[in-house]
C-alpha positions in Angstrom: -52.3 -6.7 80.0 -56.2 -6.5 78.9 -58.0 -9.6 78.4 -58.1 -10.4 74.4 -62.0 -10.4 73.2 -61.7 -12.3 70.2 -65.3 -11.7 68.8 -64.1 -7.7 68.6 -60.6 -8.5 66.8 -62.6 -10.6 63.8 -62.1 -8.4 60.6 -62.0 -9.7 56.7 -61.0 -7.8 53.6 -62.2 -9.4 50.5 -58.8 -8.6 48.8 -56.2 -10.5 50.9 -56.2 -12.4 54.7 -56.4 -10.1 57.6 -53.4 -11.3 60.3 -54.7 -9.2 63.5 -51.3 -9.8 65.9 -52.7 -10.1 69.2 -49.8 -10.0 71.1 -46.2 -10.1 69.9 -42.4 -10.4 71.7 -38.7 -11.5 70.9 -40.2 -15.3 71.2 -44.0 -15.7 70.9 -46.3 -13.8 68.4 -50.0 -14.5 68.3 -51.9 -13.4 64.8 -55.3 -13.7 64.7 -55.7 -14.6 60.7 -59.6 -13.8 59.4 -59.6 -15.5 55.4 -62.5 -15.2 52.8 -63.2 -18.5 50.6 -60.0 -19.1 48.3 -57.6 -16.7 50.4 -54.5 -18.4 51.3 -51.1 -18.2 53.2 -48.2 -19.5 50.8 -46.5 -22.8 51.9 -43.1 -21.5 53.9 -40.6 -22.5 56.2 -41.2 -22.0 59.9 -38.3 -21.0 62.4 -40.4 -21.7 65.5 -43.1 -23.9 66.2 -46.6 -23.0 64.9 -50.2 -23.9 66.5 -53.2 -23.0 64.9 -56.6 -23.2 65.9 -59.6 -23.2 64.0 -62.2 -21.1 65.6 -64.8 -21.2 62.7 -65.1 -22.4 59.2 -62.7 -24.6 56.9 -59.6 -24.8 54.8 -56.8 -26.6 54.3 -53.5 -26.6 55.8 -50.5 -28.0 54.1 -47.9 -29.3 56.7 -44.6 -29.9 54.6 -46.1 -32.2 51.9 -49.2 -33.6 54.3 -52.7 -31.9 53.5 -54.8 -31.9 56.5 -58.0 -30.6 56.4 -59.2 -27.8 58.8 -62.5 -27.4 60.4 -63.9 -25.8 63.6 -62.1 -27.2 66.8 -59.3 -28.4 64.3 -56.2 -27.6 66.4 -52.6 -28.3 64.1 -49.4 -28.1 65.3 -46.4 -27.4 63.4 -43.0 -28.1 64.2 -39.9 -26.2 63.9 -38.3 -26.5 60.5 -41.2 -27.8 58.9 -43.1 -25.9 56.0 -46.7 -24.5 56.6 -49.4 -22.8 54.6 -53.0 -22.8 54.7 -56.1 -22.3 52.5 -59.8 -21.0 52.9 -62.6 -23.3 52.1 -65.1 -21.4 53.9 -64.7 -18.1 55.6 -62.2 -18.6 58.3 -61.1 -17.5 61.7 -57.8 -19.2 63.0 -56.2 -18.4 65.8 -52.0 -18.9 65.5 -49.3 -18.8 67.8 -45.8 -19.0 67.0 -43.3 -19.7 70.1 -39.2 -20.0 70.0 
């Protein structure tokens, strides 16, 4: 497999997120989610274990009824069963991984 240049997967649409998948299989998928200002992923239930890292900008994240607040460097991981949704702040580049 190629080596992932991130910079050249970045793309937004102003109408809804962007989730670029990077790489996928039966256990592990890897979006790439670009978000404008006020964009957001729905609170949901996760089957597997999320991690997310903020590569640039800010939002929130809502970890079953926590808030935490998401900023570059920002890693949050969460854990299987629990509910997870996020929301732009600033124009935002998060890299996710699901695994299980």
């Amino acid at each position: 497999m190629e080596p992932i240049h991130l910079e050249e997967k970045i793309k937004f649409n102003k109408e809804h997120f962007i989730p670029n998948i990077l790489y996928a299989s039966p256990k592990v998928k890897m979006p790439l989610i670009c978000m404008e200002p006020g964009q957001e992923i729905p609170s949901h239930g996760g089957h597997s274990v999320g991690i997310f890292y903020v590569k640039e900008g800010k939002g929130i994240f809502t970890l079953d009824n926590q808030k935490i607040d998401m900023e570059k460097g920002t890693v949050v991981i969460a854990p299987e069963g629990a509910s997870r949704g996020m929301k732009c702040v600033e124009r935002m580049v998060v890299l996710a991984m699901s695994a299980g």
